[in-house]
Structures are given as C-alpha cells and as structure tokens.
N, C-alpha and C positions, 0 to 999 in steps of 0.2 A: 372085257366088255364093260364092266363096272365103271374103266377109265374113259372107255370114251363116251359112255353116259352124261358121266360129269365133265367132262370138256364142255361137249358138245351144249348142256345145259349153261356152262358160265359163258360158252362166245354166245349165245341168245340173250342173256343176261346183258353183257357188256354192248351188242348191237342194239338191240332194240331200247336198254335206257339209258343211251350215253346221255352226253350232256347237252342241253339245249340252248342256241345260239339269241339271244336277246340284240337287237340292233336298238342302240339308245340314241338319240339324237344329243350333238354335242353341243356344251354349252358354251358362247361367245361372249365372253365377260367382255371382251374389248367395244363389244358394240352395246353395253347397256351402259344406259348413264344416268347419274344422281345430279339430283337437284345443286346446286354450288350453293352455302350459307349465305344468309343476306346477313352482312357484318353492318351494312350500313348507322344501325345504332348501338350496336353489342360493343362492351370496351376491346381495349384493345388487348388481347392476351395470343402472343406466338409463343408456341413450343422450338426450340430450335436445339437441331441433335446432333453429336457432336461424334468424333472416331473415337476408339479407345485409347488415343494419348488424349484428348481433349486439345490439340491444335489445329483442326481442321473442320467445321461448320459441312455437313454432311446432308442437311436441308431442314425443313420448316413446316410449320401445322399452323394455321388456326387467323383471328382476326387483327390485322392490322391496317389503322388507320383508313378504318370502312371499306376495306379490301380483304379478300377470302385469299389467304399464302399458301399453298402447299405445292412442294419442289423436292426434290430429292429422294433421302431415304431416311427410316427409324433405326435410333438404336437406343439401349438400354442408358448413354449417357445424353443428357438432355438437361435443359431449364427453359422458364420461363421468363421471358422480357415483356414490361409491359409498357414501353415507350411508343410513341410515333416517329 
C-alpha cells in the first residue's frame, strides 16, 4: 500500500509539473542591417587576413581609398596595408 502511495504521488508530481513549453520567436540576422562606414574622409587602413601558411589572402576589413572593403573571412593571421 505504502508503494503505491508513493507511485502514485511521484506520477502526480511528474504530470502535473512537467516542463513548460516557451515558443520564442527566431531571430533573422540575415535580414538586419548596419549602416556601411562612410570612409569617404577616414585614411585609408585595410586589415587583410591571410591562411595559416600566409600564401593565400583569405579577405579584407576596413577603409580603402574612401571605400568601405569587407569580403571574405577572419583569421588570427592578418596586417595592415595602408596604401591606395
């Protein structure tokens, strides 16, 4: 009798406070967008990022010759050019 006390208490327990279902709305990064930099008078300094042998130009950050660069990808091998 004892047993099925406690049974019957824990499936009460387990039914009635399972866990409650939250519906989130997802969020569309691809559809938000940021202003692009006006480079038009900032110097000119590109980041430009390279593979881990440093033979291959991997893409580009930042302002050149009053144009906003960014293409490709990051990686931790990178410099800065500061030519036109």
């Amino acid at each position: 009798m004892r047993t099925f006390l406690i049974g019957g208490l824990l499936v009460m327990a387990v039914g009635c406070g399972g866990p409650m279902e939250q519906e989130e709305e997802e969020s569309n990064l691809a559809s938000q967008e940021s202003p692009l930099p006006n480079c038009t008078n900032l110097p000119t300094s590109v980041v430009r990022y390279y593979n881990a042998s440093l033979t291959k130009v991997i893409g580009e950050r930042g302002c050149s010759c009053g144009t906003y660069v960014n293409w490709g990808t990051t990686s931790v091998y990178h410099n800065t050019r500061d030519n036109c």
